[in-house]
C-alpha positions in Angstrom: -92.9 -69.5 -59.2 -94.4 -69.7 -55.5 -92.3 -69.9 -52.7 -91.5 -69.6 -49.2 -91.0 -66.3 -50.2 -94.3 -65.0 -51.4 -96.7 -66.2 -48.7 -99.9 -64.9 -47.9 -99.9 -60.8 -46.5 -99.5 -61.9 -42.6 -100.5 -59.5 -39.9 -103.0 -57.3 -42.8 -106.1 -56.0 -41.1 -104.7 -56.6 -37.5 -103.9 -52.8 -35.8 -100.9 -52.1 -33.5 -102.7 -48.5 -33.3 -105.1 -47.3 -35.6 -104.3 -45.3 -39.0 -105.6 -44.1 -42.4 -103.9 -45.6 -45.4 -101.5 -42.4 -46.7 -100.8 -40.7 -43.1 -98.1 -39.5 -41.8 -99.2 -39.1 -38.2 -97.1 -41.2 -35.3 -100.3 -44.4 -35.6 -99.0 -47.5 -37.2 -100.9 -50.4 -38.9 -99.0 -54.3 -37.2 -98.2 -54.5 -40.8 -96.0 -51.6 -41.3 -93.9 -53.2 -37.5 -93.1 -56.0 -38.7 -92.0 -54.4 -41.5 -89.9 -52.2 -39.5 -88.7 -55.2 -37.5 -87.6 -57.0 -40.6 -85.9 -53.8 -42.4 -83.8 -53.2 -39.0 -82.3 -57.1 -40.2 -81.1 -56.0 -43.3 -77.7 -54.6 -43.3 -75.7 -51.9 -45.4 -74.1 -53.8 -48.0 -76.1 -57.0 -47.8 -76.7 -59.1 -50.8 -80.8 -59.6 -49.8 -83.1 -62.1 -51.6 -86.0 -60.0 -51.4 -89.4 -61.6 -52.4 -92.5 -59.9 -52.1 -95.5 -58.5 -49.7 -94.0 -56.9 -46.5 -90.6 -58.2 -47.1 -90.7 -56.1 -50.4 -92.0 -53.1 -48.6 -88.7 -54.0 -45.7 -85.9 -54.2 -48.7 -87.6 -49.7 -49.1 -87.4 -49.2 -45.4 -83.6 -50.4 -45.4 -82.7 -48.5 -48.2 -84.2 -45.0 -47.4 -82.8 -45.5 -43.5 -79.9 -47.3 -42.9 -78.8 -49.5 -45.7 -78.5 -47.3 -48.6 -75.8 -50.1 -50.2 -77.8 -53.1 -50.0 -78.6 -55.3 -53.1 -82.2 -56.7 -53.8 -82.3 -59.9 -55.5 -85.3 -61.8 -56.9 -85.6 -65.2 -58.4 -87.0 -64.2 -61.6 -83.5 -62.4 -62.2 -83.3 -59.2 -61.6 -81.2 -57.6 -59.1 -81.6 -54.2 -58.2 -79.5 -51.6 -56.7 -82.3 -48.9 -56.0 -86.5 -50.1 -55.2 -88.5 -50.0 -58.0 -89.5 -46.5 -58.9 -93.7 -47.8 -58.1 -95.1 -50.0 -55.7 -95.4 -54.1 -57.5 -97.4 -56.8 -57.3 -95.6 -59.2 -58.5 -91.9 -59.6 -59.4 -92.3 -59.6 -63.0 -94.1 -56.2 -63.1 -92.7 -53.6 -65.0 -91.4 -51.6 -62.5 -88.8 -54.0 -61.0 -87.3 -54.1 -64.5 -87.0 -50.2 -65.4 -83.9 -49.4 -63.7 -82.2 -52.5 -62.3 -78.9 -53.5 -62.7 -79.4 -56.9 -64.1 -82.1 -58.6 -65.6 -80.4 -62.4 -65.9 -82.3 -65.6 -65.8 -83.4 -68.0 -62.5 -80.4 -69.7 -62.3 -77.8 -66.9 -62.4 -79.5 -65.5 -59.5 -79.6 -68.3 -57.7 -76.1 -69.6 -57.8 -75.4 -66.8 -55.8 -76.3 -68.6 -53.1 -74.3 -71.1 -53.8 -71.0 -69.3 -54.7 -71.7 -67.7 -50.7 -72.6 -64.7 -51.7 -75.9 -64.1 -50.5 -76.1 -62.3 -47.3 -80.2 -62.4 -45.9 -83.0 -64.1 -47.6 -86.6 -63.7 -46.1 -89.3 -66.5 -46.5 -92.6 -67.6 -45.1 -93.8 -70.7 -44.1 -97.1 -72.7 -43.2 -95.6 -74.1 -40.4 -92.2 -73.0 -37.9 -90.8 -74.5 -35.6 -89.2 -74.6 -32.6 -85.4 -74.3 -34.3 -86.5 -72.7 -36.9 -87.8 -75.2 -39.5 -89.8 -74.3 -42.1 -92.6 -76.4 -43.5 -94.3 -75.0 -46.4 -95.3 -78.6 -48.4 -97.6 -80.4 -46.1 -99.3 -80.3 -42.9 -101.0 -82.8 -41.0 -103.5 -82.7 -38.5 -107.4 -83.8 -38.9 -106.6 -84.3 -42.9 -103.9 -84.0 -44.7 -103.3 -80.3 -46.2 -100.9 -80.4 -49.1 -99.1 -77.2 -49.7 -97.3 -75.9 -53.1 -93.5 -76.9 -51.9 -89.8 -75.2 -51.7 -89.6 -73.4 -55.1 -86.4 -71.7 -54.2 -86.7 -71.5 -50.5 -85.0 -74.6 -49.3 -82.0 -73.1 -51.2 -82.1 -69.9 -49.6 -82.7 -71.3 -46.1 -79.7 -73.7 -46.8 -77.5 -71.6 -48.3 -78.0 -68.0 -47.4 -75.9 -66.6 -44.4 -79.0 -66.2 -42.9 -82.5 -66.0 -43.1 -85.7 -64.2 -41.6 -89.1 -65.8 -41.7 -92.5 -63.4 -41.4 -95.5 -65.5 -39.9 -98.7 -65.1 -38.5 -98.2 -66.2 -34.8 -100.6 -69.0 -33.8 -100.3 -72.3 -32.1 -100.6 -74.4 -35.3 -98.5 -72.3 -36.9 -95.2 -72.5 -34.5 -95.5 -76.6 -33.8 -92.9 -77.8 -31.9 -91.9 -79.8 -34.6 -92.9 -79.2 -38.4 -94.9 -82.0 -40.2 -92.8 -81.6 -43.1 -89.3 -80.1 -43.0 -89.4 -78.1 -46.4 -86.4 -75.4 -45.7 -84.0 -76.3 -43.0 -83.3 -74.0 -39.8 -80.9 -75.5 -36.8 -82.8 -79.1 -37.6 -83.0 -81.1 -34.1 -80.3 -78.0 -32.5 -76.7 -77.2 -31.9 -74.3 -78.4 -34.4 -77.2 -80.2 -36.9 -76.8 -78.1 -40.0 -72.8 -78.8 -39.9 -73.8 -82.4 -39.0 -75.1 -82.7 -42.6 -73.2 -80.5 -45.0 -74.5 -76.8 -44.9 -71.4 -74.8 -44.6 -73.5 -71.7 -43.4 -76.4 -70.2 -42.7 -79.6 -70.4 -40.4 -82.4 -68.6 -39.3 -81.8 -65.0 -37.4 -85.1 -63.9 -36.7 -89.0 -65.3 -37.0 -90.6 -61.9 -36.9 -94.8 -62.8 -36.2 -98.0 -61.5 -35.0 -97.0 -60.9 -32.0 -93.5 -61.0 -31.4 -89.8 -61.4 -32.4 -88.2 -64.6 -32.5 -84.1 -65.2 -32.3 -82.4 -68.4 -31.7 -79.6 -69.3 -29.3 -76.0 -71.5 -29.3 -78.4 -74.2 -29.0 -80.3 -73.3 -31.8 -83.7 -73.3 -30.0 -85.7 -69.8 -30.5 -86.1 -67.3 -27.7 -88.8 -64.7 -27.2 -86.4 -61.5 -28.1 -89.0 -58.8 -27.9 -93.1 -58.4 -27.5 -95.3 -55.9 -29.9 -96.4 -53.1 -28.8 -100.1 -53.7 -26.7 -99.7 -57.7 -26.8 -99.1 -59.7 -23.5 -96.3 -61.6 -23.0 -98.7 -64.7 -21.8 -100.3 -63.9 -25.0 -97.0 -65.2 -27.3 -96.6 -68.1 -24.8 -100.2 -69.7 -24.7 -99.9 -69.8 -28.9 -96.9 -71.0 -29.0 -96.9 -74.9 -29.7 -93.9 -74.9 -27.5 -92.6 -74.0 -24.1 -90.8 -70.7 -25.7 -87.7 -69.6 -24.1 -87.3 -66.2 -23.0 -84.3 -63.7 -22.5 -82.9 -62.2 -19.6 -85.6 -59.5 -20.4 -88.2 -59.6 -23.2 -88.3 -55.5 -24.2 -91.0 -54.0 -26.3 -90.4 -54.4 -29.9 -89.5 -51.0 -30.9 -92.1 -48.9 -32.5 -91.8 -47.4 -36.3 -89.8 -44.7 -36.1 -91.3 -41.5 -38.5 -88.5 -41.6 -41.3 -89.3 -45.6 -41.6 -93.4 -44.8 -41.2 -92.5 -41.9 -44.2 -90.7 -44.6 -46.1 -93.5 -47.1 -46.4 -96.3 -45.1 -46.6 -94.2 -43.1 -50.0 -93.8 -46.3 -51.1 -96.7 -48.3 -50.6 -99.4 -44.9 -50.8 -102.4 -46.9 -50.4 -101.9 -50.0 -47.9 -102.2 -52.3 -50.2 -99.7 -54.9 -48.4 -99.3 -52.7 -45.2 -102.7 -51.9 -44.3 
């Protein structure tokens, strides 16, 4: 089934420093930070709906670094314990079933979210915006561009305890308002999602291109850290917005070498990270 959660491989082929595929040195593909970035969001313990592409490769990170304890699920149903002994392509492929601690069906997996179990879900989207909405089923401009829809994202946006979105940053990307809301962030801001019946839940990070995104009280996102060699002028000129900032905007920090040495076991030749 596609979903919000398996979008196409944003930031591949874009170079925060250069590297071979396979190395070890201290050079790091964009790809491989914003996996980084994304891993850091997972906790120990957390019940994580994983999908696939860099959020897979994230779910690896966590595990091998700082959330040993955290639980991958996936929407085919099956929830692992450990990462899948090889690198997959899909979430169906053989090695996301050899050794996981359930195989159940769709909807098992899914009413966790609805029992409140589910800690972090990540997604993608077409469109973001400004409070985090995603739009993933149609976007208007010069023509109408229909996309494939939810599958299971609008659940997971709705009732996960939060959620992480991984986007390529550019202005028609981050709109100030979606042309479709699809999944739901903080809808219009402060107090929205209450306002109509989700008990929980919200956005916690849009990790992009060029930056990471977090959102305040009011719901609105702020600028919470720059990559590596961009310019902060560079985030707010493709933004559709006028983007908040924080008291500071650091550097997002850099792979460390155990997280680098995670991925590039994992994921040998690049194939999502390069």
């Amino acid at each position: 089934m596609m979903t919000e959660t398996t979008t196409d491989r944003v930031g591949t082929g874009a170079l925060a420093r250069s590297v071979e595929p396979g190395s070890t040195n201290a050079t790091y593909t964009l790809s491989e930070l914003m996996v980084c970035a994304a891993a850091r969001d997972i906790k120990d313990g957390d019940l994580v709906f994983v999908g696939m592409r860099l959020p897979l490769i994230a779910f690896v990170v966590a595990k091998k670094t700082h959330a040993p304890s955290a639980i991958g699920l996936f929407e085919n149903g099956v929830i692992r314990s450990t990462a899948a002994p090889e690198l997959i392509y899909t979430m169906a492929d053989p090695p996301n079933i050899l050794g996981a601690t359930q195989c159940l069906d769709m909807l098992s997996v899914m009413g966790l979210l609805q029992s409140g179990r589910v800690d972090l879900g990540f997604l993608g989207a077409a469109e973001v915006d400004r409070f985090g909405n995603l739009n993933s089923t149609q976007v208007n401009g010069a023509g109408t561009i229909r996309l494939p829809g939810s599958g299971g994202a609008c659940d997971i946006a709705s009732l996960a305890h939060r959620f992480v979105v991984l986007l390529d940053h550019k202005k028609e990307r981050l709109p100030e308002r979606v042309s479709f809301m699809t999944s739901p962030g903080f809808g219009d801001g402060q107090g929205w999602r209450k306002k109509v019946g989700l008990p929980r839940g919200g956005p916690s990070a849009v990790i992009t291109t060029k930056t990471v995104l977090r959102f305040g009280d009011d719901g609105e996102a702020y600028a919470d850290s720059v990559h590596p060699g961009i310019e902060l002028e560079d985030v707010l000129s493709n933004t559709g917005w006028k983007l908040q900032l924080g008291k500071t905007v650091p550097q997002t920090p850099e792979p460390s070498p155990e997280e680098l040495q995670a991925i590039r076991e994992y994921d040998k030749e690049g194939f999502w990270t390069s």
